[in-house]
C-alpha positions as CSV (number, residue, x, y, z in Angstrom):
1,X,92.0,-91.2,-208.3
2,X,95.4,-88.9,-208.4
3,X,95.4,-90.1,-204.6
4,X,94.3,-89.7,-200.5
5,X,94.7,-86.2,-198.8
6,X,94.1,-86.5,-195.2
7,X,93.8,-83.8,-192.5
8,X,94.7,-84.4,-189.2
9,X,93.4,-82.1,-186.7
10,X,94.2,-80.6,-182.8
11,X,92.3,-83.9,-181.5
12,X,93.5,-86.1,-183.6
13,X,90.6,-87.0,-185.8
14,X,91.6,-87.4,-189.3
15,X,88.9,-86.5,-192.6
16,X,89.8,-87.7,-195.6
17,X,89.5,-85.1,-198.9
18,X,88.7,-87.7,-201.3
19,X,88.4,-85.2,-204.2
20,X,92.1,-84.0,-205.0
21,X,92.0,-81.6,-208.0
22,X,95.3,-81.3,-208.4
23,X,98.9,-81.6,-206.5
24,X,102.8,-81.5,-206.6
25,X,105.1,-83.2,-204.4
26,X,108.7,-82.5,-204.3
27,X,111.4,-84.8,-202.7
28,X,115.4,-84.1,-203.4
29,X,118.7,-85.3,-202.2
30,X,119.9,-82.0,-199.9
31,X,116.8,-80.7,-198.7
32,X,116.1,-82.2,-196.0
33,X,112.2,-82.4,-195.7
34,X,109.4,-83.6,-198.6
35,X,107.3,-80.0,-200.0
36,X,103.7,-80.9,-201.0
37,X,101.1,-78.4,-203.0
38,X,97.7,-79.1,-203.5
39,X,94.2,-78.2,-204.5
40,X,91.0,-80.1,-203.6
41,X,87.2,-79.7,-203.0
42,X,87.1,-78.8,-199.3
43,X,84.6,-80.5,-197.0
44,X,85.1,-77.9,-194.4
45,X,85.2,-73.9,-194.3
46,X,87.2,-74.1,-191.0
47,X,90.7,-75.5,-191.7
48,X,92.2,-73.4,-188.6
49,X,92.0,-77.3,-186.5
50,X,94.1,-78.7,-189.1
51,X,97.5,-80.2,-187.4
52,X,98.8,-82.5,-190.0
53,X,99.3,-83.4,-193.8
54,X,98.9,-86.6,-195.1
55,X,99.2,-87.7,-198.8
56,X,99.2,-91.2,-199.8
57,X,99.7,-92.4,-203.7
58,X,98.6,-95.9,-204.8
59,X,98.5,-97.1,-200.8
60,X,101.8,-95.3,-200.3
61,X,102.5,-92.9,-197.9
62,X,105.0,-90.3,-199.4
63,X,104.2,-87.1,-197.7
64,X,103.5,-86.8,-193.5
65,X,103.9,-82.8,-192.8
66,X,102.5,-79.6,-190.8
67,X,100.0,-77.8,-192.3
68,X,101.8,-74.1,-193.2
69,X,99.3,-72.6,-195.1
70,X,95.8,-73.4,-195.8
71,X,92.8,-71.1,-197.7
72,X,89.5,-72.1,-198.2
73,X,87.4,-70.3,-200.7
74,X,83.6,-70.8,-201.3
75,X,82.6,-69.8,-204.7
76,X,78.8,-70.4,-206.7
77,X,78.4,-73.0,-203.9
78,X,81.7,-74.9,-205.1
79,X,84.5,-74.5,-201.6
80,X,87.7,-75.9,-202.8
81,X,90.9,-75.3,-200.4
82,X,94.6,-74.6,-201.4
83,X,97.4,-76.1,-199.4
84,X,100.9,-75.8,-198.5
85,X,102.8,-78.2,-196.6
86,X,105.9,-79.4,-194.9
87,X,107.4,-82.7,-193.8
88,X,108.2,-82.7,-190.5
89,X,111.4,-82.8,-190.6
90,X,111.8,-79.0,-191.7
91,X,111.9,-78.4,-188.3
92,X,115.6,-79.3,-188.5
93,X,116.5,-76.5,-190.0
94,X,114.1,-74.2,-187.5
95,X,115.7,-75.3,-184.2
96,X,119.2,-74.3,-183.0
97,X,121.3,-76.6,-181.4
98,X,123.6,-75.0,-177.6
99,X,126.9,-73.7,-179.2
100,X,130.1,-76.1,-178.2
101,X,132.3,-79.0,-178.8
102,X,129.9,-82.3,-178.6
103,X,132.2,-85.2,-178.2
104,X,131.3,-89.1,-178.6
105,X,128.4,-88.4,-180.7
106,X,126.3,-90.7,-182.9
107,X,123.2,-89.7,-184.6
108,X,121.1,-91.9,-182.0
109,X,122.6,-89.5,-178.9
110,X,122.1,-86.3,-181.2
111,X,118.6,-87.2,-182.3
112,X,117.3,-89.3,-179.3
113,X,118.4,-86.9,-176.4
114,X,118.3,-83.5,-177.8
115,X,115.2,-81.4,-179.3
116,X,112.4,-84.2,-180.2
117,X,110.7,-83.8,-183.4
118,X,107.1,-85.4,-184.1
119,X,107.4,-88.2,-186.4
120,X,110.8,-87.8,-187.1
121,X,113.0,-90.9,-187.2
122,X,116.7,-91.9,-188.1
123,X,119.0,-94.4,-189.3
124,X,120.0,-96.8,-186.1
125,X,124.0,-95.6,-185.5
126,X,125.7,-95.5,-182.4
127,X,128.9,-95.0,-183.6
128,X,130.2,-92.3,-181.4
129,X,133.8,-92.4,-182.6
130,X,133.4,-88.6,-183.8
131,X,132.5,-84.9,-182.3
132,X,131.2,-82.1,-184.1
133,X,131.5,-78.8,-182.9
134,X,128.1,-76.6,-182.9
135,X,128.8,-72.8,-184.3
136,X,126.3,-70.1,-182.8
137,X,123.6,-70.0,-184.9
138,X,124.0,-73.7,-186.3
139,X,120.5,-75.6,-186.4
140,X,120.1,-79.2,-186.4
141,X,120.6,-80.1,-189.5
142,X,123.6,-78.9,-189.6
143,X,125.5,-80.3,-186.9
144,X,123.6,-83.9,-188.8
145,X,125.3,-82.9,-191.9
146,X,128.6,-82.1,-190.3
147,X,128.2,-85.9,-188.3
148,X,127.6,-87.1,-191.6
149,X,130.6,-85.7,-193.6
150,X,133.1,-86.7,-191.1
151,X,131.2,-90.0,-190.8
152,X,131.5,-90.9,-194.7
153,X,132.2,-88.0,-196.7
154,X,128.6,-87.8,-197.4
155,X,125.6,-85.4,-196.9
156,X,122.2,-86.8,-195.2
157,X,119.1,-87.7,-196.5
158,X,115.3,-88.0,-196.1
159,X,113.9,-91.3,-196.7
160,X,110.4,-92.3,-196.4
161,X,108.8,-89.6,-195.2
162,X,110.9,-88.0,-192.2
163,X,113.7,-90.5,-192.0
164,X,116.7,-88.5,-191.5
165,X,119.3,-91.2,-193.2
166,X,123.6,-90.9,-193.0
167,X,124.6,-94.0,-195.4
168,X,123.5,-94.4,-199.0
169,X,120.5,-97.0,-198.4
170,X,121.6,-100.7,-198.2
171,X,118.6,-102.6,-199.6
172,X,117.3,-100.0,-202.7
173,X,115.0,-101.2,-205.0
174,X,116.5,-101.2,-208.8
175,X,113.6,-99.5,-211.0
176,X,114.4,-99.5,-215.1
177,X,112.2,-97.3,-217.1
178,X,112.6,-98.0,-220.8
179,X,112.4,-95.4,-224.1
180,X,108.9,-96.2,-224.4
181,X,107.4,-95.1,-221.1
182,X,109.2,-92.0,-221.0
183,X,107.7,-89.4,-221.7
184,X,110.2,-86.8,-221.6
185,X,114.3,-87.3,-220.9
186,X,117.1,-84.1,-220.2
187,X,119.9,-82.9,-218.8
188,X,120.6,-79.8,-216.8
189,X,123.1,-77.8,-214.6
190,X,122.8,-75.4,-212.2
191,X,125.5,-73.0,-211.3
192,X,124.3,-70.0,-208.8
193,X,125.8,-71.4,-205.9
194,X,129.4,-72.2,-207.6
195,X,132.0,-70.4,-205.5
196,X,135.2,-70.2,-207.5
197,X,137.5,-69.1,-204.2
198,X,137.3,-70.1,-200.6
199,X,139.8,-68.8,-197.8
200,X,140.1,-69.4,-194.4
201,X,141.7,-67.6,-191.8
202,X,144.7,-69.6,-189.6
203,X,144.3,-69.5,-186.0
204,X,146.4,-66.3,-185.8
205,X,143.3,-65.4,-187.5
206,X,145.5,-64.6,-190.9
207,X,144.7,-65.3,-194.3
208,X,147.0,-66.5,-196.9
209,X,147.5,-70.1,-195.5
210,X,144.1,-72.1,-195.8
211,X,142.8,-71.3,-199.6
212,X,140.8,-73.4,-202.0
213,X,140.2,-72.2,-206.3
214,X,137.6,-74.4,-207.5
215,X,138.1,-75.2,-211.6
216,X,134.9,-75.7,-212.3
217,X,133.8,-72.7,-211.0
218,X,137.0,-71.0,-213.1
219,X,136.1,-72.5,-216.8
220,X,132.8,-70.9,-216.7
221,X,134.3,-67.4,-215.7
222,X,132.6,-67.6,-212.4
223,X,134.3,-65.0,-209.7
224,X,133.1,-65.5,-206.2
225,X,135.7,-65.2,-203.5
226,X,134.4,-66.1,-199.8
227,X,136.7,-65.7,-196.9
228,X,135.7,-67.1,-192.9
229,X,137.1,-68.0,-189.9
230,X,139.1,-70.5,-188.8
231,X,136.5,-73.4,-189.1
232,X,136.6,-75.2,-185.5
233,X,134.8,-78.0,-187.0
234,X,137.1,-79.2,-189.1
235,X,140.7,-78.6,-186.7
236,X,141.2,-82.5,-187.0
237,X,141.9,-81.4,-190.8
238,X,141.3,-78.1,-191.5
239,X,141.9,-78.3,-195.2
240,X,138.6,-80.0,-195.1
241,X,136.7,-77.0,-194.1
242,X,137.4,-75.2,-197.9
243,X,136.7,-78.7,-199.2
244,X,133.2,-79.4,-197.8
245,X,132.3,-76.0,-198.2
246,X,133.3,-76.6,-201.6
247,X,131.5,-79.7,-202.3
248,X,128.1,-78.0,-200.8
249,X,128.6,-75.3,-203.5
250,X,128.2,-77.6,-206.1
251,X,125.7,-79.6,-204.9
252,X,123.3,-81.3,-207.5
253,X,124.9,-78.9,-210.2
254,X,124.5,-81.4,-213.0
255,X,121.6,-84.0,-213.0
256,X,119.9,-85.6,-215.8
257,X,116.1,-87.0,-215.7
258,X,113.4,-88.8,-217.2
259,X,109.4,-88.5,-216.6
260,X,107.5,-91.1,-216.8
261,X,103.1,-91.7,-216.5
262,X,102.6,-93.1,-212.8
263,X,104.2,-93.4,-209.9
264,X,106.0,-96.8,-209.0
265,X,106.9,-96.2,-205.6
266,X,110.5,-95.0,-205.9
267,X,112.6,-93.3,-203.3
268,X,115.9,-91.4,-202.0
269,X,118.9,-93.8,-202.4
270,X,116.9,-96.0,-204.6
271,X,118.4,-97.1,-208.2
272,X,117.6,-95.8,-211.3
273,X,118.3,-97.6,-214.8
274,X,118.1,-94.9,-218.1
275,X,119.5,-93.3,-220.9
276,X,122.0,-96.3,-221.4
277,X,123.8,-95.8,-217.8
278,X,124.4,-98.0,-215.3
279,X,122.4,-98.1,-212.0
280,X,122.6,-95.0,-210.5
281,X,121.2,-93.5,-207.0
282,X,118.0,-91.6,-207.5
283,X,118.7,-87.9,-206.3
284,X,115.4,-86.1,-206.9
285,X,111.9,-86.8,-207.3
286,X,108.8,-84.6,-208.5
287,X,105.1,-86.2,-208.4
288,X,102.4,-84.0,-210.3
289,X,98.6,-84.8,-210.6
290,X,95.8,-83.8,-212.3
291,X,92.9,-84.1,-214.5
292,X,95.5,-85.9,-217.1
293,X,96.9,-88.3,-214.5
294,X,99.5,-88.8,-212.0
295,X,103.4,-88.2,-213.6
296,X,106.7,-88.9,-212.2
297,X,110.3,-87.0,-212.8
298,X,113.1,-88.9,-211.3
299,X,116.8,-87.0,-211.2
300,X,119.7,-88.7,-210.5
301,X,122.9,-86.4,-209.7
302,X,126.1,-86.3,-210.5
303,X,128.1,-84.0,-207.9
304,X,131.0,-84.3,-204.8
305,X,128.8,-85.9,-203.2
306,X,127.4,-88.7,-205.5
């Protein structure tokens, strides 16, 4: 069995699709909610009740979304249904937070008493010691990533399946996978978002003073110059405005991976042993399943932010 699809409807009844034909599941270190495609023999040729996503492999629970877009198509007497889903926690990025300076903000007050989320959770931190100031326009995610970078230098994370985390995970599970049960091994980069200038106007609203040339960016004869306003976020440093926005350019530009038959169970912020390297977080995971089986791609990054 490639693994349980469950429906959850308007009234909270749950049917279980036990014939999955085929799926993809998609998990990665900066987006900040789990993707999930699938195809399976339908029991039903009214899906319009359908409320929630569930997809569990071996017993584990690894994908808990909305239900954005579902077709059911009766053919020769065979109805199979296509799917498109969500984790919750997309909805992040779909609210906007009230424009302003927060002050003595943790991510308990930030989640806990502003828009609630179904089924999203968070790391337990009241540590308050910071502010973040909202821009018009900002959603929630971002004022969590801008919490988090002034927190730790870090960007958030999902874990489990809408777990909105700050800190690299304290207690990861160390998975090795050997020559032998790979089944294929790479490297790759990814340079669209590379931004070889930043600049930032002062708060006479001149530029000239707050600038940032990225290297990276200028050995492969990439040209991209980007100028904003004074960044209000960052007046505590605001050096660290062309830094972060930086760092976020060049986010999970170079990772390298391995795939592997299965699925062992492996998370965000877990540990990865291959190619010869030491432990190293796991940044990206990709579960595919079909007639052949169930396989596993596991990226680890290497970035700012890693």
């Amino acid at each position: 069995m490639l693994g349980i699809l469950l429906f959850r409807n308007t009234t909270y009844q749950d049917t279980q699709e036990v014939k999955l034909l085929s799926f993809g599941f998609k998990k990665e270190a900066y987006t900040p909610f789990t993707s999930l495609t699938a195809n399976f023999i339908a029991e039903t040729t009214y899906p319009d009740t359908v409320s929630e996503v569930l997809l569990y492999i071996d017993g584990r629970l690894v994908h808990h979304g909305t239900a954005d877009k579902i077709t059911v198509t009766e053919r020769r007497g065979v109805r199979t249904g296509h799917l498109t889903s969500s984790g919750f926690s997309c909805m992040l990025i779909q609210n906007q937070l009230e424009p302003g300076l927060y002050t003595n903000i943790s991510i308990n007050s930030l989640m806990d008493n502003m828009i609630q989320i179904p089924y999203v959770t968070h790391q337990d931190s009241a540590d308050s010691s910071g502010y973040i100031y909202v821009l018009k326009g900002s959603t929630m995610w971002d004022g969590i990533v801008n919490l988090c970078y002034k927190k730790n230098g870090k960007y958030p994370y999902i874990r489990g399946t809408n777990c909105i985390m700050l800190d690299p995970y304290t207690q990861p599970e160390e998975y090795t996978y050997t020559a032998s049960e790979q089944i294929a091994a790479g490297r790759g980069i990814d340079t669209r978002r590379f931004v070889s200038d930043f600049h930032m106007a002062d708060i006479d609203e001149q530029y000239g003073t707050f600038d940032l040339h990225d290297p990276d960016a200028g050995d492969r004869k990439i040209v991209r110059h980007k100028y904003f306003d004074l960044d209000r976020r960052f007046l505590y440093d605001p050096p660290q405005a062309l830094q972060y926005r930086d760092k976020v350019s060049k986010r999970g530009w170079k990772r390298e991976f391995i795939t592997y038959s299965g699925y062992k169970g492996e998370d965000l912020s877990d540990l990865a042993v291959f190619g010869g390297q030491p432990a190293r977080r796991i940044s990206g995971i990709e579960i595919t399943g079909n007639h052949e089986g169930v396989f596993t791609e596991i990226s680890v990054y290497a970035d700012s932010f890693t």
